[in-house]
C-alpha positions as CSV (number, residue, x, y, z in Angstrom):
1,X,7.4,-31.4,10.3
2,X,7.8,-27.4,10.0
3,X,10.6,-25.3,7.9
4,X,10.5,-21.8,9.5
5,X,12.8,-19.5,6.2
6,X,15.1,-17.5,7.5
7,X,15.4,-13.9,5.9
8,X,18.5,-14.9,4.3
9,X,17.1,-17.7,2.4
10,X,14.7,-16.2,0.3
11,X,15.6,-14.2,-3.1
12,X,14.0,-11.0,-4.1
13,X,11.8,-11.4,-7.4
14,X,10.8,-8.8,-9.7
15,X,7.3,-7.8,-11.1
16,X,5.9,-10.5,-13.5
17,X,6.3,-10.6,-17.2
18,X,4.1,-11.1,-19.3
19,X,3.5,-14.6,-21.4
20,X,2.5,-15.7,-24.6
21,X,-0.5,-18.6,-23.8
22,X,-2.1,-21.5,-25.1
23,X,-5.0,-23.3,-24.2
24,X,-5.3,-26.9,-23.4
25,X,-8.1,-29.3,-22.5
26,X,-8.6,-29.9,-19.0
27,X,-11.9,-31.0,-17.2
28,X,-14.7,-28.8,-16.1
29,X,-15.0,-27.1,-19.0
30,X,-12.2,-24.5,-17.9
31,X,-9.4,-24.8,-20.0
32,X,-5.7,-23.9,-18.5
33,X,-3.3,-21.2,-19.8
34,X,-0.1,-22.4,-20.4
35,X,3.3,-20.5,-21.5
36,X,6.1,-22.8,-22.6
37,X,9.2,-23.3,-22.9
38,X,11.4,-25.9,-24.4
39,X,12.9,-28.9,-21.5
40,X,12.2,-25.9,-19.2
41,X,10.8,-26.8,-15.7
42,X,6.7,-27.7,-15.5
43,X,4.8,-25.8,-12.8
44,X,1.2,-25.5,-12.5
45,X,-1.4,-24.3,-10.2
46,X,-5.1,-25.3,-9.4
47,X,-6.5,-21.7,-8.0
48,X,-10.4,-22.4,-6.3
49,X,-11.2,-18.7,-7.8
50,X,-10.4,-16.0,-10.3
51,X,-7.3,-14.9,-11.1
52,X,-8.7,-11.4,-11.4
53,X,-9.8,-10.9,-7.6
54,X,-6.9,-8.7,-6.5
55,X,-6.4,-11.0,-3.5
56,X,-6.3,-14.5,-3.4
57,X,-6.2,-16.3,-6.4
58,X,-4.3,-13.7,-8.4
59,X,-1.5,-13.9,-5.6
60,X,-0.9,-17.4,-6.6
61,X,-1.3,-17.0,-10.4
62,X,1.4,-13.9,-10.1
63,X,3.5,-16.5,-8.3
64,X,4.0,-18.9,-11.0
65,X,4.4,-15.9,-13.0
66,X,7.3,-14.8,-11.2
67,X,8.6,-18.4,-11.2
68,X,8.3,-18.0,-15.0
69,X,10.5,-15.6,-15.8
70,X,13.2,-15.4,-12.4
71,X,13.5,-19.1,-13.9
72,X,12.4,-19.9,-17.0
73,X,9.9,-22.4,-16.2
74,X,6.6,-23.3,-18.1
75,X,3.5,-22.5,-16.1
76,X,0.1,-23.4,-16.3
77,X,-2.5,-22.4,-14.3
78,X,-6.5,-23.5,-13.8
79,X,-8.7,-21.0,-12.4
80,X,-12.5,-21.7,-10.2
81,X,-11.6,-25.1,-9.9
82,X,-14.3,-26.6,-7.5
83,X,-13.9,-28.8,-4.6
84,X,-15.8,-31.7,-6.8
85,X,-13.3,-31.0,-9.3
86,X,-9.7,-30.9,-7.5
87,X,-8.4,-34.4,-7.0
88,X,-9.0,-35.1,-11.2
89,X,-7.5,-31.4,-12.2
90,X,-4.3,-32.4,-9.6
91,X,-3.8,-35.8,-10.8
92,X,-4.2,-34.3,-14.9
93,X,-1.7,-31.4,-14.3
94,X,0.7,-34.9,-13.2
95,X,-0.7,-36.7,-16.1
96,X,0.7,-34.3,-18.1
97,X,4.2,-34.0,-16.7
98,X,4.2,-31.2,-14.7
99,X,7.5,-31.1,-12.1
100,X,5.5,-29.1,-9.5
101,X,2.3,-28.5,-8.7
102,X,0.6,-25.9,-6.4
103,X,-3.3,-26.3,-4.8
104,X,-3.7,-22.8,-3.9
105,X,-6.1,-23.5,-0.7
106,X,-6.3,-25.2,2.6
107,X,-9.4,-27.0,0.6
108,X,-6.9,-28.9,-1.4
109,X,-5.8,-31.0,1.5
110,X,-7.6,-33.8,1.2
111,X,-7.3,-33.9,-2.6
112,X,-3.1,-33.3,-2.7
113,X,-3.3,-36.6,0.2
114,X,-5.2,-38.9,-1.9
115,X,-3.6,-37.8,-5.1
116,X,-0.1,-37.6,-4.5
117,X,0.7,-41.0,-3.9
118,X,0.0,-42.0,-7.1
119,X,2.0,-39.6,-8.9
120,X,5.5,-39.8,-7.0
121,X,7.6,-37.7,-9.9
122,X,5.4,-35.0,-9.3
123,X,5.6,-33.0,-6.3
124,X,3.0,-31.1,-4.9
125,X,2.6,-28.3,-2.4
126,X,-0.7,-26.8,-0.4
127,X,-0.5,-23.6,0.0
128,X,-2.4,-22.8,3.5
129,X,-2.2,-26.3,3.5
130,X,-1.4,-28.4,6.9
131,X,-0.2,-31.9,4.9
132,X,3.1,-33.4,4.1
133,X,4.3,-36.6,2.6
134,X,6.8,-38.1,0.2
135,X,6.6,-35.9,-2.4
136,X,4.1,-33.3,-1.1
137,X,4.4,-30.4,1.4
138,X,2.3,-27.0,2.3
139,X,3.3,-23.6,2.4
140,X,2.2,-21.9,5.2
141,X,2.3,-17.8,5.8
142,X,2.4,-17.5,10.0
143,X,-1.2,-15.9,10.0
144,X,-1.6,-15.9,13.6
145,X,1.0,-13.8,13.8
146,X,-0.3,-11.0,11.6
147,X,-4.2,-11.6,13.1
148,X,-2.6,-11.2,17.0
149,X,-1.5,-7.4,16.1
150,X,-4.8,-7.0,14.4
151,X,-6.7,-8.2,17.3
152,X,-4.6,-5.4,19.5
153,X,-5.7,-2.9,17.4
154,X,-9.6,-4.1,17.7
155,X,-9.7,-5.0,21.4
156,X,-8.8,-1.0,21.7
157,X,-10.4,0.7,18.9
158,X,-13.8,-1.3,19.7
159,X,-16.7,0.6,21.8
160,X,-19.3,-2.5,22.7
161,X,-15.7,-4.9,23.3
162,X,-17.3,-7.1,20.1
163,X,-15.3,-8.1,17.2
164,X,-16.1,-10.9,14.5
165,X,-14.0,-12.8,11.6
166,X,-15.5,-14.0,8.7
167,X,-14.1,-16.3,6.3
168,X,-14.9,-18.3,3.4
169,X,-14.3,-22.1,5.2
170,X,-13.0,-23.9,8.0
171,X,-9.5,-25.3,8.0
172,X,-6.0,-24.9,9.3
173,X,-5.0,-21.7,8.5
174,X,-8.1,-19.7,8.6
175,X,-9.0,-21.3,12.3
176,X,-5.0,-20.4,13.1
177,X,-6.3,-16.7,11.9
178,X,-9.0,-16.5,14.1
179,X,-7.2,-18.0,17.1
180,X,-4.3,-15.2,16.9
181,X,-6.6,-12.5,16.7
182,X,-8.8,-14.1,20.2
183,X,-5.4,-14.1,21.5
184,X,-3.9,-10.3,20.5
185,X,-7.4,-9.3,21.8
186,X,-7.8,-11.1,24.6
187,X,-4.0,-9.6,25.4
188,X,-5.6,-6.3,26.0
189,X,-9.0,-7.2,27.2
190,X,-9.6,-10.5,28.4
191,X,-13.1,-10.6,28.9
192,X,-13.8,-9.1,24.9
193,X,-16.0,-11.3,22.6
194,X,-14.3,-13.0,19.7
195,X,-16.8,-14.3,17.1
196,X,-16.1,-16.4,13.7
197,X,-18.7,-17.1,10.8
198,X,-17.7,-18.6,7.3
199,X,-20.2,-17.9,4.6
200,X,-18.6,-21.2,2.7
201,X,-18.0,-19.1,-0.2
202,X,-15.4,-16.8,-0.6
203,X,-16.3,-15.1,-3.8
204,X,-19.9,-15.0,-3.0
205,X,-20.9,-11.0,-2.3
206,X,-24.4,-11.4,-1.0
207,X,-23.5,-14.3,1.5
208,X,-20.5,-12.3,2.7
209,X,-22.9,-9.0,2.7
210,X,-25.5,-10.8,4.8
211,X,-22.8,-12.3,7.3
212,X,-21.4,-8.9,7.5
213,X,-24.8,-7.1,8.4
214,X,-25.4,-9.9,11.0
215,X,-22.7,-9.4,12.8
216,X,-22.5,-6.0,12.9
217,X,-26.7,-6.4,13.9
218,X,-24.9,-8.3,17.2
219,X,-23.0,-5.6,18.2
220,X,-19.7,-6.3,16.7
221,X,-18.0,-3.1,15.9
222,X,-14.9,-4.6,14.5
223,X,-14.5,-6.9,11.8
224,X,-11.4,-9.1,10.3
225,X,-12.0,-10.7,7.0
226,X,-10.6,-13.2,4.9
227,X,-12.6,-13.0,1.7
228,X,-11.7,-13.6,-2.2
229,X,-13.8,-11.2,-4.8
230,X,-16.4,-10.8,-1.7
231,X,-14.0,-8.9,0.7
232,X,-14.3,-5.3,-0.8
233,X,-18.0,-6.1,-0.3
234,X,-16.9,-6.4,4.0
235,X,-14.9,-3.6,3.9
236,X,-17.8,-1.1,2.1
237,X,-20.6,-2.8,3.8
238,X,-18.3,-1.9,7.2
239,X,-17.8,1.3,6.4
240,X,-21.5,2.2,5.2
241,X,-22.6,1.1,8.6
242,X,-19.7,3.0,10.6
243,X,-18.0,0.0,12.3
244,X,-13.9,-0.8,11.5
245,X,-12.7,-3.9,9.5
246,X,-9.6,-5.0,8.5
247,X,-8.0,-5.9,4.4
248,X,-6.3,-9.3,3.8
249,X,-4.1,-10.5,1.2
250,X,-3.4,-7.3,-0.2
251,X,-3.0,-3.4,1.4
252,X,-6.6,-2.7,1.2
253,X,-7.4,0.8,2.9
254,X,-8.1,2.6,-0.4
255,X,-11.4,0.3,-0.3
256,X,-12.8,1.8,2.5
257,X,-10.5,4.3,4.0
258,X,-12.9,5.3,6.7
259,X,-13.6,1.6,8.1
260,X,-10.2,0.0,7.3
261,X,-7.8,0.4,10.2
262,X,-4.9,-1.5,8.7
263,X,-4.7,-4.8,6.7
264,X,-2.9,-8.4,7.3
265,X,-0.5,-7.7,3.7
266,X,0.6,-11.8,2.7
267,X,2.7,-11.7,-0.4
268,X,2.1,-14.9,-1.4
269,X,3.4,-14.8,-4.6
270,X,7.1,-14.2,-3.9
271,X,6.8,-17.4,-1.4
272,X,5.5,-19.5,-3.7
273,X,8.1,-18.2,-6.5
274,X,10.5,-19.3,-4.0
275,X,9.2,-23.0,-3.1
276,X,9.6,-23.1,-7.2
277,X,13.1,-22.3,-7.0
278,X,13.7,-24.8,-4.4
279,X,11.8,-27.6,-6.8
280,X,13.7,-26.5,-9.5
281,X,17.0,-27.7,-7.8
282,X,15.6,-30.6,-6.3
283,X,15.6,-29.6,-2.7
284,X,12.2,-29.6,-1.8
285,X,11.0,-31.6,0.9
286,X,8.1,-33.6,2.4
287,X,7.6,-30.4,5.6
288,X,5.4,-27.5,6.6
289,X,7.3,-24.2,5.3
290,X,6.8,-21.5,7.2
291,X,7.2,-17.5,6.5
292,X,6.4,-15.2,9.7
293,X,6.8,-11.3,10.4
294,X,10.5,-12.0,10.2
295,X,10.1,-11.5,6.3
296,X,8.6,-8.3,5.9
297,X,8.4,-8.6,2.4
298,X,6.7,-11.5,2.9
299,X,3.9,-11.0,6.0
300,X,3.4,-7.5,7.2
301,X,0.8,-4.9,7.9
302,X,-0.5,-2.6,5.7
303,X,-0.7,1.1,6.1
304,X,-3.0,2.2,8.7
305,X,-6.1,3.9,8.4
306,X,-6.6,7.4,10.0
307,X,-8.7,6.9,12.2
308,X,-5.9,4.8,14.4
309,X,-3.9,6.9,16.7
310,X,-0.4,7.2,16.8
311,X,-0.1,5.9,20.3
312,X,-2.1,2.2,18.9
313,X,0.2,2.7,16.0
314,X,3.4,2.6,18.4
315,X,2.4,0.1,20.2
316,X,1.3,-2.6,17.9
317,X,4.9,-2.1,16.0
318,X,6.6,-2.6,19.5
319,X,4.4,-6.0,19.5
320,X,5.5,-6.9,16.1
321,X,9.2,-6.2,16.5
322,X,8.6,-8.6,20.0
323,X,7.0,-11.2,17.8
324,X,10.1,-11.3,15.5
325,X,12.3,-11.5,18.1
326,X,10.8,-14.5,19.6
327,X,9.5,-12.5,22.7
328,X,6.2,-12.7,21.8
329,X,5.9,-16.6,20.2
330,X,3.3,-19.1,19.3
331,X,2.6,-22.7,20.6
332,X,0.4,-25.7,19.9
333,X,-1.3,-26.6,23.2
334,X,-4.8,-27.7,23.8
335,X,-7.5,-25.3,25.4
336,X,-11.1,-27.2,26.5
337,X,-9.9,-30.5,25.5
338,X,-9.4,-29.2,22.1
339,X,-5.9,-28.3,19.9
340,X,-4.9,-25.0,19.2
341,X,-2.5,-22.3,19.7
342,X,-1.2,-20.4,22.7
343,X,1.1,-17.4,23.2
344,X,4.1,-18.5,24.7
């Protein structure tokens, strides 16, 4: 079952404060840092990388940051937690009391299913994730969305009508990436090739390096990422070579201004700040929440690079404005005997 959040539900939440921490034991070796406060809410989250990758991982830490001080909660967080690792550090965040806890990662969906059960006062939320239950949901940003006006802009900036996505694993919400970019370029030129790898490492620079210079060795002269700490490495290895690429996460044209022609932007933290507002009061719910295009503060595009014309420009914010009117909409269907999405 899917929420889609309407623009009026969501609150706007300022910049992060800084915290006074602690540290506590934890497994792994990798201790959490924890700010508290008295009776105050419990939040934690279990990030699969640094907090200090300018993408990802620090999204979700500045998330429980911001649920810190809009609401006075005490957060935790534990950074490069491994997939070995996850189901103990979920079930000792709910050992420990915590209200509400975040996996920060599609990976975590196996790990919140087998957990969560066992903990019912605890409620847990995937984010990326594609699970619900009793007391567990996911929070989902509408990637497709952003990836279909991405995969416009390739199908008609590429020369050889090859583009490629790269991404650190398979699951929901990166394959629901990939599958809006096909379809945004297939919109413009049907018969252009659409390529995925995933290195199976999203930090990893030299596996994201090597996929990179593959692809480009192939003939693809566009390339969408969806990297942690390796994706500047995608973005500079694009631009060394002379081929476009595309930022993630965060607006990330200053990287490589010359290769980046615009960049999926996902604030991540100010949705997960809001899922803890909603578990603060008791009204979160066993559902798929969704945020699309509709919440520009939310999902949007970055700036572009130069090297897009105007007229691409133009026409790519026509599509977008389409997509939040529910012109332009995306549907589960099956294609080859196997599920995905179509435009509708």
């Amino acid at each position: 079952m899917s929420k889609y959040i309407n623009r009026r539900q969501f609150l706007i939440y300022g910049g992060a404060a800084t915290s006074t921490s602690l540290l506590l034991k934890a497994c792994g070796g990798n201790s959490p840092t924890t700010s508290n406060a008295s009776n105050a809410y419990k939040i934690a989250i279990a990030l699969p990388g640094s907090i200090t990758d300018k993408t990802w991982n620090e999204s979700g830490y500045k998330g429980i940051q911001l649920a810190k001080q809009k609401l006075g909660a005490e957060v935790t967080h534990l950074e490069k937690v491994s997939q070995p690792d996850q189901t103990e550090v979920l079930s000792d965040f709910a050992r420990r009391n915590y209200n509400l806890v975040f996996a920060h990662g599609g990976q975590f969906d196996a790990a919140i299913q087998q957990v969560a059960p066992q903990f019912p006062q605890t409620f847990f939320v995937g984010v990326n994730g594609a699970v619900s239950g009793a007391n567990f949901g996911s929070l989902r940003i509408e990637h497709s969305q952003a990836s279909y006006l991405c995969g416009i802009i390739a199908a008609l900036m590429t020369k050889n009508n090859r583009i490629a996505y790269i991404s650190g694993q398979k699951f929901a919400a990166t394959q629901e990436e990939f599958r809006g970019l096909e379809l945004g370029a297939k919109s413009i030129k049907p018969d252009i090739q659409v390529t995925s790898t995933f290195t199976g490492d999203w930090n990893d620079v030299a596996k994201a390096k090597e996929a990179t210079l593959a692809l480009i060795s192939t003939g693809a002269d566009v390339i969408y990422q969806w990297l942690d700490n390796a994706s500047a490495t995608v973005l500079k290895t694009a631009s060394e070579r002379g081929v476009y690429a595309f930022g993630n996460t965060n607006d990330q044209l200053d990287i490589a201004p010359k290769a980046v022609l615009t960049s999926a932007v996902k604030r991540i933290d100010l949705a997960i700040a809001y899922l803890a507002e909603l578990g603060q009061q008791n009204l979160l719910k066993g559902e798929v929440y969704r945020i699309g295009l509709e919440k520009a503060d939310i999902l949007n595009l970055g700036n572009f690079g130069n090297a897009v014309p105007e007229k691409i420009r133009k026409q790519v914010l026509d599509t977008k404005a389409e997509i939040i009117s529910n012109k332009i909409s995306f549907k589960e269907c099956q294609e080859n005997g196997e599920d995905t999405i179509c435009v509708n």
